[in-house]
C-alpha positions as CSV (number, residue, x, y, z in Angstrom):
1,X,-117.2,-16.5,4.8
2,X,-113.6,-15.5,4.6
3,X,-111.8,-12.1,6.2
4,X,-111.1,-9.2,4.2
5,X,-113.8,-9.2,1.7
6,X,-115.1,-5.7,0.7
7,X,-118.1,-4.7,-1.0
8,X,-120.0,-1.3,-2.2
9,X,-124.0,-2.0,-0.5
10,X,-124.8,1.5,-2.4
11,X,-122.8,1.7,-5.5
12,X,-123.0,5.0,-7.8
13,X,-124.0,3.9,-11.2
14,X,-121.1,3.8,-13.6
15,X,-120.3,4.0,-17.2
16,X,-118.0,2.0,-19.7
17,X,-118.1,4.2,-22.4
18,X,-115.1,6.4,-22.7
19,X,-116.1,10.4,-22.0
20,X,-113.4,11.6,-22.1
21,X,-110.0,12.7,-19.8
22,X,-111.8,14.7,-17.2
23,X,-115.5,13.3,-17.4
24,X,-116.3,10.6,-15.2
25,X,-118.8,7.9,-13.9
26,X,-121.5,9.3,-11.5
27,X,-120.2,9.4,-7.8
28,X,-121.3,10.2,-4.4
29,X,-123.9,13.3,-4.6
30,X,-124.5,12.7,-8.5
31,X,-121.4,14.2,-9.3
32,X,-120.4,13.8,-13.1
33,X,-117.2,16.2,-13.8
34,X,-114.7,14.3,-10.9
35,X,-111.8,13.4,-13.0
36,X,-110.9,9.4,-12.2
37,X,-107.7,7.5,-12.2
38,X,-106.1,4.2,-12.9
39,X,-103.3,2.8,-11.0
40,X,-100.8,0.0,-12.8
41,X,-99.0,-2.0,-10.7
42,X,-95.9,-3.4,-12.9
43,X,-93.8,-6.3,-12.2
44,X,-94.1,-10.7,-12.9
45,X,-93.1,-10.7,-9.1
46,X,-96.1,-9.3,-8.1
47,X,-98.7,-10.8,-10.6
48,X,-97.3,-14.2,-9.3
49,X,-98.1,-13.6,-5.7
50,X,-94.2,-14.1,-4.8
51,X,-94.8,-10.1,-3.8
52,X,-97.8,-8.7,-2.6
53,X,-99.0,-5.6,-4.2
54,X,-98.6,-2.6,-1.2
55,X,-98.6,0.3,-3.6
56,X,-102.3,-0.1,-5.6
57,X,-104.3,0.0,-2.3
58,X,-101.8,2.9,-0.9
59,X,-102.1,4.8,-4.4
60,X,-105.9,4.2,-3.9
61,X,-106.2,6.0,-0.9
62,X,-103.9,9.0,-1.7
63,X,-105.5,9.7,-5.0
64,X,-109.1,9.5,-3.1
65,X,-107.8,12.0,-0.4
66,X,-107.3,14.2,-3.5
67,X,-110.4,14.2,-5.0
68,X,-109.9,11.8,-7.7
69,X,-112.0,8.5,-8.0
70,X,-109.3,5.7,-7.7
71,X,-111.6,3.9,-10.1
72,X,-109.3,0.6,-11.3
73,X,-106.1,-1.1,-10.2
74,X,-104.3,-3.5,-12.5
75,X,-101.8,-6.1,-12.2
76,X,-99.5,-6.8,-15.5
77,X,-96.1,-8.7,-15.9
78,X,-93.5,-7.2,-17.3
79,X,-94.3,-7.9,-20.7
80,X,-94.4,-5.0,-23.2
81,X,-97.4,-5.8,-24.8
82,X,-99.3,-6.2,-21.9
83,X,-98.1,-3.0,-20.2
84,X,-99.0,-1.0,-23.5
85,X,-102.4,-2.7,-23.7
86,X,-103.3,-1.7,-20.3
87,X,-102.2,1.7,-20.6
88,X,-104.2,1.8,-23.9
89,X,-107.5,0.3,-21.9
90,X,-107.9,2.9,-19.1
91,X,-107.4,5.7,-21.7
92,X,-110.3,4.0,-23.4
93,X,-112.6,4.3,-19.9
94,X,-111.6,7.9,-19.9
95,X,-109.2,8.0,-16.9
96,X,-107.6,11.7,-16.4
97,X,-104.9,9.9,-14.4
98,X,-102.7,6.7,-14.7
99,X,-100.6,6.1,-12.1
100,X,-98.0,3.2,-12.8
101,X,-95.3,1.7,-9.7
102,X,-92.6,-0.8,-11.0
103,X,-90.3,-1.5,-13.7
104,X,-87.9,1.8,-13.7
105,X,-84.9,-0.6,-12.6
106,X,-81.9,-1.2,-14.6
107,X,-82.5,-4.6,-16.0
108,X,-84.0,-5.5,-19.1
109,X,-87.2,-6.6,-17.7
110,X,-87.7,-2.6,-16.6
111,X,-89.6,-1.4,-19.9
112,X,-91.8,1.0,-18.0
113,X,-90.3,4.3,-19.3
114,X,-90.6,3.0,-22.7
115,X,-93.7,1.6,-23.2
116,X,-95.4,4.9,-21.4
117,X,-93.1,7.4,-24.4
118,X,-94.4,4.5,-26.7
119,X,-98.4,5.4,-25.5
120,X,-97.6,8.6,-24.8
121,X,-96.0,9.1,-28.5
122,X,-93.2,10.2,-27.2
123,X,-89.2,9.7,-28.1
124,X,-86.7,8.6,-25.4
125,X,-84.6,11.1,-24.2
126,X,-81.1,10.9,-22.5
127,X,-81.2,13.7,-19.6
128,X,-77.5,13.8,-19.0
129,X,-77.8,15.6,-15.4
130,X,-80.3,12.8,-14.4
131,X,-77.9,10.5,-15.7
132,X,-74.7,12.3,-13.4
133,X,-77.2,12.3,-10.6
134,X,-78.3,8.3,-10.6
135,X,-73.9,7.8,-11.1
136,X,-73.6,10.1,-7.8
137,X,-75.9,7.7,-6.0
138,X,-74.7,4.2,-7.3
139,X,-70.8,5.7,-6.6
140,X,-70.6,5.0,-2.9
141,X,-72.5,1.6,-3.6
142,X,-69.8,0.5,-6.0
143,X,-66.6,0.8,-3.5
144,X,-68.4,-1.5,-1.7
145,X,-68.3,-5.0,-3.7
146,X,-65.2,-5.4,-5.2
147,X,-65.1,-7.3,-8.9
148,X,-68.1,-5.2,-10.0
149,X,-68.3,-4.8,-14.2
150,X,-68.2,-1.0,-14.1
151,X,-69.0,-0.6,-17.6
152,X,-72.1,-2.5,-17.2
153,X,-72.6,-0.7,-14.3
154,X,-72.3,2.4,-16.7
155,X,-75.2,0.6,-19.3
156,X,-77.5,0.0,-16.3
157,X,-77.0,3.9,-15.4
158,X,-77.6,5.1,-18.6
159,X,-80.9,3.1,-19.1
160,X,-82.3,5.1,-16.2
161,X,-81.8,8.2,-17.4
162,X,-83.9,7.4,-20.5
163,X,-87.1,9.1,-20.5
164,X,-89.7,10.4,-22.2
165,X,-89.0,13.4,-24.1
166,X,-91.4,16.1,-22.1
167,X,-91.8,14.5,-19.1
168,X,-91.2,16.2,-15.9
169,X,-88.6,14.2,-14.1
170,X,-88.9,13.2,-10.4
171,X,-85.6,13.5,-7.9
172,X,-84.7,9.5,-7.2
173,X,-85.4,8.5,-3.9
174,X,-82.9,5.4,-4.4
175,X,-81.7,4.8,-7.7
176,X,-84.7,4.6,-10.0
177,X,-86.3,8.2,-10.8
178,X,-90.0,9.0,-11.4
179,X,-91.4,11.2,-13.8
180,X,-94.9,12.4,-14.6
181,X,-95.8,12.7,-18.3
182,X,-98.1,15.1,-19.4
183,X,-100.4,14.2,-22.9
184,X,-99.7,15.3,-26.0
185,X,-103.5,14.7,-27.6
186,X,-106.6,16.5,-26.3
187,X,-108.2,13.5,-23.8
188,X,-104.9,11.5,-23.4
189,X,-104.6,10.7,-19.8
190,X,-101.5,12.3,-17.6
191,X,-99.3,9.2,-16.8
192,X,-97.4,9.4,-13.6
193,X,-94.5,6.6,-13.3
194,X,-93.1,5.8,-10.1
195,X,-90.8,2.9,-8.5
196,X,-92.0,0.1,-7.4
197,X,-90.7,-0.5,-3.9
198,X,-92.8,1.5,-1.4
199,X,-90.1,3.1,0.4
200,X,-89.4,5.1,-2.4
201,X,-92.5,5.3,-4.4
202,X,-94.8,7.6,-1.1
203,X,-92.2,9.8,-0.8
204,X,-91.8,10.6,-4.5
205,X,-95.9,10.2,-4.7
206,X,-96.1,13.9,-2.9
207,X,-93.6,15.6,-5.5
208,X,-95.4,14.1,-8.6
209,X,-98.5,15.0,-6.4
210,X,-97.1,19.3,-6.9
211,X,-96.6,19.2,-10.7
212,X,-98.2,20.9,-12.9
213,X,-99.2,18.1,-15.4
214,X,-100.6,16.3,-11.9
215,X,-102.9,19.5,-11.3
216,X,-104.1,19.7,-14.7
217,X,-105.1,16.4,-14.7
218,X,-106.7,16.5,-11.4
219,X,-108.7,20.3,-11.7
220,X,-112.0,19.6,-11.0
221,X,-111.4,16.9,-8.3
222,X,-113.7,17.4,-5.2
223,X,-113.6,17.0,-1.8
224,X,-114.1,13.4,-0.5
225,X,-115.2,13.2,3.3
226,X,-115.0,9.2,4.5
227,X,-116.5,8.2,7.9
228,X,-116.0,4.7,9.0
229,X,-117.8,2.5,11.7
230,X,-117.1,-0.5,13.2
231,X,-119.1,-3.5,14.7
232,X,-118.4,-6.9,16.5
233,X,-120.6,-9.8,16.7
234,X,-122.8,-9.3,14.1
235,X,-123.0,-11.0,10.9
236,X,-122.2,-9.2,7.4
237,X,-126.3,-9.6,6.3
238,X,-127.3,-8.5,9.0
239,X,-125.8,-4.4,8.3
240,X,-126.8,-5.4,4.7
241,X,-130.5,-5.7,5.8
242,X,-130.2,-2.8,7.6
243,X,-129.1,-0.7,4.3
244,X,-132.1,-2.3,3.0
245,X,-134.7,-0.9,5.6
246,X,-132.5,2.4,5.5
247,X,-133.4,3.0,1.8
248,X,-136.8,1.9,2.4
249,X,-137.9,4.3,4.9
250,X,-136.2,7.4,2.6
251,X,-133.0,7.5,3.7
252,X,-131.1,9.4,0.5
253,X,-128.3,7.0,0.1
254,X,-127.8,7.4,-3.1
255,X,-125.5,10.5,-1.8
256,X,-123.5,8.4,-0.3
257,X,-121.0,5.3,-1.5
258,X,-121.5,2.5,1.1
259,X,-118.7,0.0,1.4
260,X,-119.2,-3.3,3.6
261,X,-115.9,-4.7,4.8
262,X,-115.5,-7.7,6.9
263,X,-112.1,-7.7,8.9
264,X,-110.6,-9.7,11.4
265,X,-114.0,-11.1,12.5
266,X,-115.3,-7.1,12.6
267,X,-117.7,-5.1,10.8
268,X,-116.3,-2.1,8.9
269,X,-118.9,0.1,7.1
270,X,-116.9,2.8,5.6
271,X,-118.7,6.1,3.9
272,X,-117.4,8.6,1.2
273,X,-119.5,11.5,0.4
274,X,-119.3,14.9,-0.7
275,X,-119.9,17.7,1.9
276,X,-123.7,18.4,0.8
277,X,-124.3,15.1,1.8
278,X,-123.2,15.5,5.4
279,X,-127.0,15.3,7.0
280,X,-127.6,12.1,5.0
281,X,-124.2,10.3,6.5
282,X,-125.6,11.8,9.6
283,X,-128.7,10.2,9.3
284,X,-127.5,6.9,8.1
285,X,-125.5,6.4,11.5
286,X,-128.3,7.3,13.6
287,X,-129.7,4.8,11.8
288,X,-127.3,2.2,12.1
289,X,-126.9,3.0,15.9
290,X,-130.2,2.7,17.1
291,X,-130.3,-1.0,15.4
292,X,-126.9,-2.3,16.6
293,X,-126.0,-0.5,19.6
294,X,-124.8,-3.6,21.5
295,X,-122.8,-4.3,18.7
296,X,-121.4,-1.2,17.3
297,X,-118.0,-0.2,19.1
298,X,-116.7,2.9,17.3
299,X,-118.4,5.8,15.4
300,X,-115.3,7.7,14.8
301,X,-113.6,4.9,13.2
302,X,-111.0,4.1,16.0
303,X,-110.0,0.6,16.2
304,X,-110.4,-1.9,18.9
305,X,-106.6,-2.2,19.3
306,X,-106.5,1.9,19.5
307,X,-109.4,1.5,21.9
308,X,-107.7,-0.9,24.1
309,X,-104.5,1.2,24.3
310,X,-106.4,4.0,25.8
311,X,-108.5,1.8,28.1
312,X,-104.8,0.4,29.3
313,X,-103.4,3.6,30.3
314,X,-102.4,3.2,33.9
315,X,-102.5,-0.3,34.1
316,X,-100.1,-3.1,32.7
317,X,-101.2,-6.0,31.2
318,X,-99.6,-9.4,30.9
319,X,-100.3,-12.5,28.5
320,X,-100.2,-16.3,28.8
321,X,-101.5,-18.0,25.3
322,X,-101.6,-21.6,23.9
323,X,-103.2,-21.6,20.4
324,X,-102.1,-18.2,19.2
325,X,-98.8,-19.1,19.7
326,X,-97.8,-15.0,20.5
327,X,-99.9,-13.6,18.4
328,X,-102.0,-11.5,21.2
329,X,-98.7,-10.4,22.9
330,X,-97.7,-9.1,19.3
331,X,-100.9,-7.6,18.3
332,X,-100.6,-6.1,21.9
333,X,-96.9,-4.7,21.5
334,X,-97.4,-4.4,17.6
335,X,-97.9,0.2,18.6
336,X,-95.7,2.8,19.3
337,X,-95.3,3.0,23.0
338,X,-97.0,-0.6,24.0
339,X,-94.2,-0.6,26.8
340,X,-95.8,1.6,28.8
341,X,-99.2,-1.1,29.5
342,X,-97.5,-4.3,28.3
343,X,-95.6,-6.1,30.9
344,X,-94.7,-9.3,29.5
345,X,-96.3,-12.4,27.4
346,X,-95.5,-16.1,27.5
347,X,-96.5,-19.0,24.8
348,X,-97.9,-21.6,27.3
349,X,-98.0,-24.0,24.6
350,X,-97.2,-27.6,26.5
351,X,-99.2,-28.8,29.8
352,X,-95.8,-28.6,30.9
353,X,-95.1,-25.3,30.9
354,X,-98.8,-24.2,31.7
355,X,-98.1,-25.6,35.4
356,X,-94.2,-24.6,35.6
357,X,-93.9,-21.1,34.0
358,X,-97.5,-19.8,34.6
359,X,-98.8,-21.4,37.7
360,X,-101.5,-23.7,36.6
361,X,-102.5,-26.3,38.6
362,X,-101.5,-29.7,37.1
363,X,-104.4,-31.9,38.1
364,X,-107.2,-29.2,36.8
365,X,-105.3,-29.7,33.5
366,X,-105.8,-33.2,34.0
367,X,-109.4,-33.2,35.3
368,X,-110.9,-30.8,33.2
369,X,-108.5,-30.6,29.9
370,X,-105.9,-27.8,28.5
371,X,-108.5,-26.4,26.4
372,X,-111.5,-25.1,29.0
373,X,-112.6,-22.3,30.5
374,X,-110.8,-22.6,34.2
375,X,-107.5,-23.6,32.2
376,X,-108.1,-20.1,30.4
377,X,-108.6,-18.9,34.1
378,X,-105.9,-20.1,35.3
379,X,-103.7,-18.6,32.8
380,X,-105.1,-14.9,33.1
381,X,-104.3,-15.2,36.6
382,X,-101.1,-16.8,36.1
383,X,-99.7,-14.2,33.9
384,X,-101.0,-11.5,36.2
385,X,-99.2,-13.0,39.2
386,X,-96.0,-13.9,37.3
387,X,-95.6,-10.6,35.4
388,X,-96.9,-8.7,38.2
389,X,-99.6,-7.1,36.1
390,X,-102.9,-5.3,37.0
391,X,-104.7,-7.3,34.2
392,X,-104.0,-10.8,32.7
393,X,-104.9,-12.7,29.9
394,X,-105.4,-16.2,28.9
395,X,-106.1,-18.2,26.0
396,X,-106.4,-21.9,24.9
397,X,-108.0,-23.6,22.3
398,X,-107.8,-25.9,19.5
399,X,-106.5,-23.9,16.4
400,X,-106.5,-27.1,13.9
401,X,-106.5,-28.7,11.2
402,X,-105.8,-31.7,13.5
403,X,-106.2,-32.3,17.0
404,X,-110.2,-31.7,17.6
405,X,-112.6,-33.9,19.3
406,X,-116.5,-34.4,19.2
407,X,-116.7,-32.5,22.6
408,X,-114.0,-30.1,22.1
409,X,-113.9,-29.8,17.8
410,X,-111.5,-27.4,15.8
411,X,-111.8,-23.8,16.8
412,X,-113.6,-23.8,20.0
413,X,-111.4,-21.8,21.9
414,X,-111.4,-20.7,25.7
415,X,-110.7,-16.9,26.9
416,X,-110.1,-15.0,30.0
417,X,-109.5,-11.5,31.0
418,X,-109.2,-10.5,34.5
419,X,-108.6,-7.2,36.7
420,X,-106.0,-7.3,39.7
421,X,-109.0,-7.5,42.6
422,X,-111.5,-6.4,40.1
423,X,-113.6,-8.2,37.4
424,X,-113.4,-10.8,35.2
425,X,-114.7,-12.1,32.3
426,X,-114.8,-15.5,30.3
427,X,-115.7,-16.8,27.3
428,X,-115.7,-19.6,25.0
429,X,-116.1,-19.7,21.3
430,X,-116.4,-21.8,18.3
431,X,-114.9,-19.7,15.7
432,X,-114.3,-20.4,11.6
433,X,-112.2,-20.6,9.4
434,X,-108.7,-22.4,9.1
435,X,-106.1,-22.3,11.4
436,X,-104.8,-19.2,10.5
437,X,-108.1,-17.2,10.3
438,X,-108.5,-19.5,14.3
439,X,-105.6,-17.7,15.6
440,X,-106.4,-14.0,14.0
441,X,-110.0,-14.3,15.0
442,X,-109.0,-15.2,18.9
443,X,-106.7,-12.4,19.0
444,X,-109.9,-10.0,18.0
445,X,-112.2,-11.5,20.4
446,X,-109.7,-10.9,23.2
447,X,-109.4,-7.3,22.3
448,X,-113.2,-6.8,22.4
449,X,-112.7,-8.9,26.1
450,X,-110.6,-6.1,27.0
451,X,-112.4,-3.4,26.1
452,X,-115.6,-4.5,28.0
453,X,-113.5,-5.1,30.9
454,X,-111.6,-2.0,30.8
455,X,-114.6,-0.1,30.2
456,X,-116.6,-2.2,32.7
457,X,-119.4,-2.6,29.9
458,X,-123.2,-3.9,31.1
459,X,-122.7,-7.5,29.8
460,X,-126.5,-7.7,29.9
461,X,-127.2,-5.5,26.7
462,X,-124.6,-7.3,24.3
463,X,-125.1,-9.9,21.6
464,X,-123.3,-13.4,22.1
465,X,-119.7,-13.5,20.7
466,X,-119.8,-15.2,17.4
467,X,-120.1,-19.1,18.2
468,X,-120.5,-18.7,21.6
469,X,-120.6,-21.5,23.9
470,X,-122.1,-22.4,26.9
471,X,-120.2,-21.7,30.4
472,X,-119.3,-18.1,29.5
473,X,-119.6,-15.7,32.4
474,X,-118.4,-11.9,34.1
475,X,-117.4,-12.4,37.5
């Protein structure tokens, strides 16, 4: 079972039949009339994997916070044909909204602007002030490299001012403008065209977000609340079966959209519902709670990292790793204002520099191996005592593919957190996956160490961590 896998456990019943530009599939509460949205992402680069889409999911969630159902996202190459028959498909599933990112630049792969006139049946327009704008922006660039072709510099400038006749044109963020284009037929979808790198497409987002054609498009869209909780050591089918019981003893969740995520070894069961449906969320969670209340962490969907952060406040902490190779010291430093409870990390990859940098005693490496629990001991307390930090932590295991044995196989792994004269607590674990899920999964268990050190959880109500192993123990 791999990380980041999502799924609704109470999905609304849908329909894909087109009903038109502001009709949509049923949604949380029975809701018919929420107008629903497709986002395109554009670009061979990103159907190829050699980028990774960041604009679909961040579209999702922006569109959702205003009331529209994000209901599709879609990958296409730039090919024309492709771009146009995607267009042409969500207008079939009666989407009021399209929202496409990529393919505005100045090469002759960017055909986004003409294929959205071309569905839109609109002619291409030259907007000569956009055009004097985009030459304002790319002026400075130009003194820059010298031996530029200036005319084709000119071509490439005039390209971007192309768009279709009608639309209303969005200020460029960096070169490339945006525009949103209203329809010109009775059920024809609002198309909203935006650049594809991120740093200019969320700030252009909330201008296209204040135009009219936007608000048309979107009248009707209601409010959304979302409540997210999250769980540790529990298994996926185990908050599936509790859905289950949930809906069996009249729980109305048919009010509410249910989606199961597992992430980074964690439970995430996030909720979006209208506002009616507030005592059924309500009732859901009480639910939830009084099944897994050793294993449910946050209700108001803080994170453990966030958590830990908060529990840290006052005290510094210090890290000495093997297998994660600085990945807890950068999941530790990776918020704003980590300096004020992180007080320094060291990789303690080699035997060698267990014993010389962090303290550990040579011949317990020797007797009892690198990868145990009193090696993971000895480097909590080694990085407390060389950082000079109220709480240290320490980690060693066998991350893989190679490099496992029958008594010590890939992914067991060996953790310790410790208090400056307080507690302690140690753990080992077999964990899954491959090496790199190994090395993500360690640096999650050792946030959820920290947290029930920090807030000096009773160990004796708590389920194992997942593959636990014998010798784990709170001192």
């Amino acid at each position: 079972m791999s990380d980041e896998r999502s799924r609704p456990a109470q999905a609304p019943a849908g329909s894909g039949d087109a009903l038109g530009a502001r009709a949509a599939a049923p949604g949380p509460g029975g809701s018919t009339t929420n107008p629903r949205a497709g986002i395109l992402v554009t670009g061979t680069e990103v159907l190829t994997g050699i980028i990774s889409d960041r604009n679909g999911p961040w579209l999702s969630a922006r569109l959702r916070e205003s009331g529209v159902d994000a209901a599709a996202i879609e990958i296409v190459g730039d090919r024309p044909d492709d771009l146009l028959h995607a267009l042409e498909s969500m207008a079939q599933r009666g989407f009021a909204l399209i929202v496409t990112s990529g393919g505005l630049g100045p090469t002759a792969d960017d055909l986004t602007a003409e294929i959205v006139a071309q569905f839109s049946g609109r002619e291409m327009v030259l907007d000569e002030q956009l055009e004097q704008r985009i030459g304002e922006i790319l002026r400075p660039l130009m003194t820059r490299w010298r031996g530029l072709d200036h005319e084709a510099i000119r071509v490439s400038n005039r390209k971007q001012a192309l768009v279709p006749a009608g639309a209303t044109i969005l200020e460029p963020v960096g070169t490339a403008p945006g525009f949103v284009v209203p329809p010109t037929t009775p059920g024809q979808p609002t198309v909203v065209v935006l650049p594809g790198p991120p740093g200019e497409l969320q700030p252009m987002w909330q201008t296209a977000a204040q135009t009219a054609a936007f608000r048309d498009a979107t009248a009707g869209a209601t409010t959304y609340r979302t409540g997210i909780v999250r769980l540790f050591g529990i298994p996926e089918s185990e908050i599936a079966n509790t859905l289950r019981l949930a809906e069996a003893e009249g729980l109305a969740l048919e009010q509410l959209e249910i989606t199961t995520c597992l992430r980074r070894g964690e439970i995430e069961v996030a909720t979006r519902y209208e506002p009616a449906a507030e005592e059924p969320y309500e009732r859901l969670i009480e639910f939830i709670a009084s099944r897994h209340a050793d294993t449910l962490f946050s209700l108001d969907g803080t994170t453990v990292d966030e958590q830990v952060a908060e529990l840290l406040a006052g005290h510094m902490v210090a890290v000495a790793e093997s297998c994660t190779g600085g990945l807890m010291s950068a999941r530790l430093t990776s918020r704003a204002g980590s300096s004020a409870y992180f007080a320094g990390g060291v990789v303690a990859y080699s035997n060698e520099v267990k014993a010389e940098l962090v303290g550990v005693d040579a011949e317990l490496i020797e007797r009892v191996g690198a990868v145990s629990a009193e090696v993971a001991e000895a480097l909590a307390s080694g990085a407390m005592e060389t950082f000079g930090a109220d709480v240290g932590i320490g980690i060693t295991g066998v991350a893989g593919p190679g490099g496992g044995t029958a008594e010590k196989p890939v992914g067991l792994v060996c953790f310790s957190v410790c208090e400056r004269g307080g507690a302690r607590i140690t753990r080992g674990a077999q964990l899954p996956g491959d090496r790199a899920d190994i090395r993500d999964r360690s640096t999650t268990v050792t946030m959820h160490l920290l947290r029930r050190l920090l807030s000096d959880e009773d160990e004796r109500v708590r389920v194992p961590l997942p593959g636990e192993v014998e010798g784990s123990s709170r001192t």
